[in-house]
C-alpha positions in Angstrom: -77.8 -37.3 -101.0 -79.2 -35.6 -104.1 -81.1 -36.9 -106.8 -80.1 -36.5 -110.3 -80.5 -37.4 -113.8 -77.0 -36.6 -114.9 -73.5 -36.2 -113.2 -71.0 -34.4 -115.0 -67.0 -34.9 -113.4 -64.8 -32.5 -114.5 -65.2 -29.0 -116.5 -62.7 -28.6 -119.1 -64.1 -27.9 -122.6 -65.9 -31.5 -122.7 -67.4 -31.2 -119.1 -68.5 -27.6 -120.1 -69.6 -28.7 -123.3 -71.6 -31.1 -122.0 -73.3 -29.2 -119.4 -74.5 -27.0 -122.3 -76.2 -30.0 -124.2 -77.4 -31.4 -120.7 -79.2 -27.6 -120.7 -80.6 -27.8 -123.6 -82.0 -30.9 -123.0 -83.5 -30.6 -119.8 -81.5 -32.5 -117.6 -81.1 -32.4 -114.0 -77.1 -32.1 -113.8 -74.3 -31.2 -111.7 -71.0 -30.3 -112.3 -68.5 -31.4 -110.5 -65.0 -29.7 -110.7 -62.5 -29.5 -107.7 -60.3 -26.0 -109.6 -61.3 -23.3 -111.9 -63.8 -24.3 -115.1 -61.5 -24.5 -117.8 -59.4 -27.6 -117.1 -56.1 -27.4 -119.7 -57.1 -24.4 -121.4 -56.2 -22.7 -118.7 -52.6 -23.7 -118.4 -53.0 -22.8 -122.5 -51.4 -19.4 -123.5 -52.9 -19.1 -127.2 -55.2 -21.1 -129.2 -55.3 -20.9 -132.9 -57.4 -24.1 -134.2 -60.8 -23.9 -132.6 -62.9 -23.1 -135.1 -64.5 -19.3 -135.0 -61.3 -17.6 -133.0 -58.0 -17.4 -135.2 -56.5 -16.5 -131.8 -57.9 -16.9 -128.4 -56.1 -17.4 -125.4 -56.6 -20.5 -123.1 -58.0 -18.6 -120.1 -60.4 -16.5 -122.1 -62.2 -19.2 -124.2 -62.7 -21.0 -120.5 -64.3 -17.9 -119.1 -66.6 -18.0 -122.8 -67.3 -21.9 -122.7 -68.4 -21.9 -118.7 -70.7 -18.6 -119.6 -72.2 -20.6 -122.3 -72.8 -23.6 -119.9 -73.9 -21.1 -117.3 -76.7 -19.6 -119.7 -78.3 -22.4 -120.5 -78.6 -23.6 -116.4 -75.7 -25.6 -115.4 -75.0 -26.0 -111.9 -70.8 -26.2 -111.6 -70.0 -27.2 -107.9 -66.5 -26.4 -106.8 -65.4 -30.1 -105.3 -63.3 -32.7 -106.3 -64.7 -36.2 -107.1 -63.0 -39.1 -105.1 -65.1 -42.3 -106.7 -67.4 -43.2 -109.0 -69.6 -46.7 -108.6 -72.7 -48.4 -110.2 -75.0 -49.3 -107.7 -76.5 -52.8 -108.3 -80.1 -51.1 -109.1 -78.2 -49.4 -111.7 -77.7 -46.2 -110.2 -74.9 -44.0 -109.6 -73.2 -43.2 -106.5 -70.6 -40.2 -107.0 -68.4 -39.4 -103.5 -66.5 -36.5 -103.1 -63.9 -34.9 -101.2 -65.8 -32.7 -99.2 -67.8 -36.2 -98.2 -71.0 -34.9 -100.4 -72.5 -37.9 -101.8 -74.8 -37.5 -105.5 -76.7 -40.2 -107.4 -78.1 -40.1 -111.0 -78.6 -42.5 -113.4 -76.0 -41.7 -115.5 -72.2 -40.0 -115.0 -69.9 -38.3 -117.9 -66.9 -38.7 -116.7 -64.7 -36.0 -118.2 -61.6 -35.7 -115.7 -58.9 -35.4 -118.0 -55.3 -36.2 -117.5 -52.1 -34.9 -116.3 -48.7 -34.8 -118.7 -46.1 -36.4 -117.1 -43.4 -33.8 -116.1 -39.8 -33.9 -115.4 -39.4 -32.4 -112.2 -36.5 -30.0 -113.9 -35.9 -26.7 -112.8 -37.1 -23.7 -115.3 -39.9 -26.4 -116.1 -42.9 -24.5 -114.3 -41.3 -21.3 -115.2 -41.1 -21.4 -118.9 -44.5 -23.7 -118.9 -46.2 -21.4 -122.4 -43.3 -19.8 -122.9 -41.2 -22.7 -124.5 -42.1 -25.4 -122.6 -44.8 -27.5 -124.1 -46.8 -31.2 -124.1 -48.9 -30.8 -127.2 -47.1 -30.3 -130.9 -50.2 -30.3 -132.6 -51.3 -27.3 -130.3 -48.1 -25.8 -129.7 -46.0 -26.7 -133.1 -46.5 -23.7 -135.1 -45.4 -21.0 -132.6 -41.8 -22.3 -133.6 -41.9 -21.7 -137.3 -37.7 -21.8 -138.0 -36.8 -22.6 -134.5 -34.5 -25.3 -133.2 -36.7 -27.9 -131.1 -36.1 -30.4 -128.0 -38.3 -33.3 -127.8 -37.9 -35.5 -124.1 -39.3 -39.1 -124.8 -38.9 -42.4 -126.1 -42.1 -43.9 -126.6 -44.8 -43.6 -129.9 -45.7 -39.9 -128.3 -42.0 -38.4 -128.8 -41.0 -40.0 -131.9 -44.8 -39.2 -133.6 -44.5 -35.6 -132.5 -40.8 -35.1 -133.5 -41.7 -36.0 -136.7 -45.1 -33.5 -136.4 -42.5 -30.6 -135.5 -40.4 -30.5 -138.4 -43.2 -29.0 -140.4 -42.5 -25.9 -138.7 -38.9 -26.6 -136.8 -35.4 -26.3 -138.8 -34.1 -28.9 -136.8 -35.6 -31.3 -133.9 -33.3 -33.1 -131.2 -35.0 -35.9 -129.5 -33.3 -36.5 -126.5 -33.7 -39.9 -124.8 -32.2 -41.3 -121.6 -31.3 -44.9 -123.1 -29.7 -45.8 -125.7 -32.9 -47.5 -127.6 -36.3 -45.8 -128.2 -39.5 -47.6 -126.5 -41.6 -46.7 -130.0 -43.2 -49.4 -132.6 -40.2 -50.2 -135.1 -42.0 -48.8 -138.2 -42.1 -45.2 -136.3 -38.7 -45.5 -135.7 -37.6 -46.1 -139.2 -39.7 -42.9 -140.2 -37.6 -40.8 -137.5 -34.8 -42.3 -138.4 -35.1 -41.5 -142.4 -36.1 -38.0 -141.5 -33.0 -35.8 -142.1 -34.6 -32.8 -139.5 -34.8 -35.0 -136.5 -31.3 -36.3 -134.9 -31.3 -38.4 -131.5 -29.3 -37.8 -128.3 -28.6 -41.2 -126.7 -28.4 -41.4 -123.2 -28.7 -38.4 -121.8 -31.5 -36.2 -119.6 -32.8 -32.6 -119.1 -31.1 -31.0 -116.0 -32.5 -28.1 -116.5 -34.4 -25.7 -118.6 -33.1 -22.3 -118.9 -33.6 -19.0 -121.0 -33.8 -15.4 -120.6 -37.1 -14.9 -119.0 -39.1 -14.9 -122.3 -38.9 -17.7 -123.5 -36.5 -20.8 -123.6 -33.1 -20.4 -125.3 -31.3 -23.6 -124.4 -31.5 -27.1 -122.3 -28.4 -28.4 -119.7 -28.1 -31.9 -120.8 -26.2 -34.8 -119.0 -25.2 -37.8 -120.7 -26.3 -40.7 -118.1 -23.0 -43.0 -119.0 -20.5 -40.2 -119.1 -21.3 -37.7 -117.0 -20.7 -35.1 -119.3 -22.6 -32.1 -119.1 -23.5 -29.6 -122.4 -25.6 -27.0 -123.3 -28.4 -27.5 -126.0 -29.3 -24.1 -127.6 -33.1 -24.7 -128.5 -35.8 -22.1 -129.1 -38.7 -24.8 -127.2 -38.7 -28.1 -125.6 -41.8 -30.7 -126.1 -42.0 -33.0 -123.3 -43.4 -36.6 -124.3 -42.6 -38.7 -121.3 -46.2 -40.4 -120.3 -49.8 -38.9 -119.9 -51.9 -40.4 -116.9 -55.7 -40.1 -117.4 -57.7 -39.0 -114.4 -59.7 -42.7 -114.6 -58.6 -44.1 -111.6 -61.8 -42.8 -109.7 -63.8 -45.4 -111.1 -64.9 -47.9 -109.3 -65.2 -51.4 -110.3 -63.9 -52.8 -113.6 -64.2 -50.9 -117.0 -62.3 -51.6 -120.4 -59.2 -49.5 -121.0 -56.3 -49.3 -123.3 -53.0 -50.1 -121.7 -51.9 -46.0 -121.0 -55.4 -46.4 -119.1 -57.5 -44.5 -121.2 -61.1 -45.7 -121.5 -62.1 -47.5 -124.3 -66.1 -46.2 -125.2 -68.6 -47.2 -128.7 -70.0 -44.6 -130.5 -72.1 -43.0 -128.6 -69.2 -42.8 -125.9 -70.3 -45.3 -123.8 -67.6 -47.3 -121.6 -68.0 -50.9 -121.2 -70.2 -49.8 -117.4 -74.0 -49.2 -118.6 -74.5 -45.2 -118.4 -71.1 -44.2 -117.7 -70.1 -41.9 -120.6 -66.6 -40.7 -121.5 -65.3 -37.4 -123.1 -61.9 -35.7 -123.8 -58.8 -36.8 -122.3 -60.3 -40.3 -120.3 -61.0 -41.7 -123.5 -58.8 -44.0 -125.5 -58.6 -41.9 -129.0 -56.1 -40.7 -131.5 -55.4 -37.3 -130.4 -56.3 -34.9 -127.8 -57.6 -31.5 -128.4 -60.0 -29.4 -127.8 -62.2 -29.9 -130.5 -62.6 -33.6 -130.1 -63.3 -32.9 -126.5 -66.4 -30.6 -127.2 -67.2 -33.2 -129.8 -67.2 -36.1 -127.6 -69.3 -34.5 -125.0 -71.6 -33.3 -127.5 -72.3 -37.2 -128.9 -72.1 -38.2 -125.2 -75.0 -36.1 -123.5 -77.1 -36.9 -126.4 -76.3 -40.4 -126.0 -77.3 -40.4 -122.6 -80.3 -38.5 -123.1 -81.7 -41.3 -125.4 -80.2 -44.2 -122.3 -81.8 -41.9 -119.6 -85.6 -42.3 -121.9 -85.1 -45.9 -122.6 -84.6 -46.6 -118.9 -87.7 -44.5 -117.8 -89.7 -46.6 -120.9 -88.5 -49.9 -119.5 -89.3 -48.7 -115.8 -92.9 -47.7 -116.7 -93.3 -50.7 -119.1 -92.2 -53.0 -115.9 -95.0 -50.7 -113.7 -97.6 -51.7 -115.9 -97.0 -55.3 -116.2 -96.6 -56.0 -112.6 -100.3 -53.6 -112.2 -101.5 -55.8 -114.8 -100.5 -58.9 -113.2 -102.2 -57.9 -109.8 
């Protein structure tokens, strides 16, 4: 079992991030990541709002960011992390799927999360091309365009109304006949004259001509009836899961599971830090992942010297007391 000062799950731009600052500062750190560095930037086609690149696309800032991390020492092993658990001495035990077993004093937990999807065919296909879960990242690649939102909940209706910035007209389509969403976010959707609802109806399929997405085969759930939605996108809100449930033990969440950390992106577990898409926060992009991991490893730097100051102050009392 190794020995470490720092454990670092996942390495999408916060895990990367934060194997930088762990460099920098000395720590003794693993990465632990069971795909390619890069997490969702690599299932990103183009980036436009990361500061210093007008346009980058997802795969290539990965490639940058794990370089970085990679200059300045981190150590990214390729396994997948199965649990997570504070020892009762305070320590971390990290398991993973290959059966390796690591232990540091402190963990950063920066898994991410997986987008709901709807199973549809030409949903994979046009995934980049069309097909989207993000209107703050994706929104203005469809300046003029006709838009599909799927969803019911705060997600769909706050991002319908994101999209008609750019979008001539947005069509949220939602399987019941009554949106899940808090009522004052309804009556903002519902005042907005770009945004009109489909009741009761679902995505069948997503189709288009092999560029890009030209229109959606809806099916109204009480009728049967079956149309064609000619749309130049489709944003898909239907639910977010946060790769949390590795941690063992109880830790304070929101109720989409997301875990709630201070300031210095702490959870409620002493020394298990949180960054990116785990944590319960207002949006989700790139740049407030780096910036979480960023506050995070320094954070932990400070909890990693205050408990080698109370470990040697506890020495020396029980050497004085002999």
């Amino acid at each position: 079992m190794r020995e470490l000062d720092l454990i670092i799950v996942g390495a999408g731009p916060a895990g990367l991030t934060g194997a930088l600052y762990a460099g920098r500062s000395m720590l003794r750190t693993v990465v632990l990541e069971k795909g390619v560095p890069g997490g969702e930037l690599l299932n990103t086609e183009l980036i436009e709002d990361y500061p210093g690149f007008e346009s980058v696309k997802g795969f290539e800032l990965a490639e940058k960011m794990a370089a970085h991390a990679l200059k300045f020492g981190a150590e990214l092993v390729t396994d997948g992390v199965v649990s997570v658990e504070r020892e009762a001495d305070g320590l971390f035990t990290v398991a993973t799927e290959t059966g390796e077993r690591y232990r540091a004093q402190a963990v950063l937990l920066t898994a991410g999360g997986t987008p709901t999807k709807l199973g549809v065919p030409g949903e994979a296909e046009y995934a980049g091309k069309g097909t989207s879960y993000c209107a703050v990242c994706d929104g203005h690649f469809f300046r003029g365009e006709v838009l599909g939102v799927v969803g019911g909940g705060d997600a769909a209706v706050e991002e319908s109304e994101f999209l008609t910035r750019y979008a001539s007209k947005v069509w949220l389509i939602h399987r019941r006949h009554e949106l899940r969403a808090s009522k004052i976010l309804q009556e903002r959707l519902f005042q907005n004259p770009t945004i009109e609802v489909i009741w009761d109806t679902v995505v069948e399929r997503i189709e288009g001509n092999g560029k890009g997405v030209t229109h959606l085969a809806l099916k109204n759930v009480k009728t049967g009836v079956t149309s064609a939605l000619p749309v130049g996108g489709v944003f898909i809100f239907v639910g977010f899961r946060p790769n949390t449930g590795i941690v063992k033990g109880h830790v304070a969440h929101d109720a989409g599971g997301h875990i709630v950390a201070n300031e210095h992106m702490m959870s409620s577990i002493p020394g298990l830090f949180v960054a990116g898409d785990v944590r319960a926060q207002l949006t989700r992009q790139v740049t407030t992942a780096v910036g979480d991991a960023t506050t995070a490893v320094i954070a932990a730097t400070r909890y990693l010297a205050e408990r080698k100051e109370h470990r040697e102050a506890g020495g020396a009392a029980r050497r004085h007391a002999d």
